[in-house]
N, C-alpha and C positions, 0 to 999 in steps of 0.2 A: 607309912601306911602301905597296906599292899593289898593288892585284890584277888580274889581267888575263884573257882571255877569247881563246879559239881556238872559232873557230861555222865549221865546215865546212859544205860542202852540196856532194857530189859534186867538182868540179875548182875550187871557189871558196871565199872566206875572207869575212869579214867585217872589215872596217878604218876604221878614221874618217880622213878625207882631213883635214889642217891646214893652211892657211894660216897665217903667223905673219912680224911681222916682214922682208919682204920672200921668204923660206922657204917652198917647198911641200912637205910630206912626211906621213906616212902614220904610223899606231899603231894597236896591238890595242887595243879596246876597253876601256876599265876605268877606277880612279882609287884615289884616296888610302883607306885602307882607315882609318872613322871610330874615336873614342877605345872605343866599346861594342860594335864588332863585329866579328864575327873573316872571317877574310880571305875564307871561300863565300860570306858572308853580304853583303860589301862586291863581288865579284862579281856577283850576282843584280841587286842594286841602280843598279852601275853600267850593267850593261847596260839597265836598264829606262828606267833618266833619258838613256841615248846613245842608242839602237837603238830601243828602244817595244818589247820582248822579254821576253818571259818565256822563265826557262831553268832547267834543273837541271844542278846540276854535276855533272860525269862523273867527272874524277878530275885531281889534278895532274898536269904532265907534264914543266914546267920551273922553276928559280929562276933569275931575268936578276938579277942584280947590274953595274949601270949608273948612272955618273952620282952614284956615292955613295946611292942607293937600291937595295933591294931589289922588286922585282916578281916576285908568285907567278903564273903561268899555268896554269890550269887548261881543261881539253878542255870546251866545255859543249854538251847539245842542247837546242832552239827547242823548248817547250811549250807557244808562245802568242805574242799578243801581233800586232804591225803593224811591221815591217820600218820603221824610217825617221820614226817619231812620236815618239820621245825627247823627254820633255818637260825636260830638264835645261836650268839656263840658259843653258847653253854651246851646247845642240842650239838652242833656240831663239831668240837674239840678246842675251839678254841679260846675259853676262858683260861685264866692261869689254871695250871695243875692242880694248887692247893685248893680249889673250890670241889675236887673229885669228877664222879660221872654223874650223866643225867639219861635217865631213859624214860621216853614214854612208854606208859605198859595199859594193859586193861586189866583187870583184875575182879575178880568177883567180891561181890560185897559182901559175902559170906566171911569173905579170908578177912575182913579189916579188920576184924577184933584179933586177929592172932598178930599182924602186922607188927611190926617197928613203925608206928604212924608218926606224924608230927604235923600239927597238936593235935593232941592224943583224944583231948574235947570232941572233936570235928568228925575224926572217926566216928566216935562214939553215937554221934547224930545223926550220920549218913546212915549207918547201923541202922541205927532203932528207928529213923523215918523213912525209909527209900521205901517201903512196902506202903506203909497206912497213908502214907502223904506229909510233904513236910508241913509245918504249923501256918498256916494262913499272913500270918507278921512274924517278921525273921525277927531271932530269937539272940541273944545276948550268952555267950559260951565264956567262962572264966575257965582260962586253962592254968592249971598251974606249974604246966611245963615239966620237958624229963631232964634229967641232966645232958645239956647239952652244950657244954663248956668247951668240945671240941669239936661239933659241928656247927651248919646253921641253917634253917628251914628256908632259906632261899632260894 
C-alpha cells in the first residue's frame, strides 16, 4: 500500500522527476505506507523525507489501483518546512544506484498531459480537477498501467 500527496500552489503541482533504467518520468510524491502507521500518517512522513515539507492533510480525494498496488492520494497544504531539502536517501544519493535519481520539481499542471506520468490515471485527474474542484468523495482510479517492466513508480 502506498500513500500519495497532491501539493497545489496556484497553476502548479509538486512531482518527483525519475530517472530510472534508461526511463525518464514523473510521480506524486509519497511511498510505501510502514507496518505501524496508517496511511496520513505515512503521507506527512513521506513528503518530509522527499520535498523537506511539512504538511497537513486535507482530505482524500483518490484510490489509484495500479500495478497490483493500491495508492491512497490525499489533497495536502505546506505548513512549513524548505521546498527541495528532503532528507530521504533516495533525495539525497544514497539509495542503491539501480533505483536511479529523484528530484523534487514544480511543474505546471498544464504540462501533465504531455508528461511520462505514472500512473497515468492520477495525471489524468489532477488535469481535469485542479480548476473546477476535486469531487467531494474521493474517487476510485483503475489504472491500467504503461509498460513498466523496467522501472517502478516508487
Amino acid at each position: 500500500m502506498r500513500a500519495g500527496a497532491i501539493i497545489l500552489d496556484n497553476d502548479r503541482v509538486v512531482l518527483i522527476e525519475r530517472f530510472r533504467a534508461g526511463n525518464h518520468y514523473f510521480v506524486f510524491p509519497g511511498g510505501t505506507v510502514k507496518k505501524k502507521e496508517t496511511v496520513e500518517e505515512a503521507v506527512v512522513r513521506e513528503l518530509f523525507e522527499e520535498i523537506g515539507l511539512d504538511i497537513v492533510v486535507n482530505r482524500l480525494i483518490a484510490m489509484v489501483r495500479y500495478r497490483d498496488v493500491e495508492e491512497y492520494c490525499y489533497l495536502v497544504d505546506i505548513v512549513g518546512g524548505v521546498f527541495g531539502s528532503g532528507t530521504g536517501k533516495e533525495m539525497v544519493g544514497h539509495a542503491p544506484p539501480e533505483r536511479g535519481s529523484y528530484k523534487a520539481v514544480w511543474r505546471r499542471i498544464s504540462e501533465l498531459r504531455e508528461l511520462n506520468g505514472l500512473p497515468r490515471s492520477l495525471f489524468e485527474f489532477v488535469t481535469r480537477f485542479s480548476d473546477e474542484g476535486f469531487p467531494e468523495q474521493a474517487v476510485v482510479l483503475e489504472d491500467p498501467g504503461l509498460d513498466t517492466s523496467r522501472i517502478d513508480a516508487e
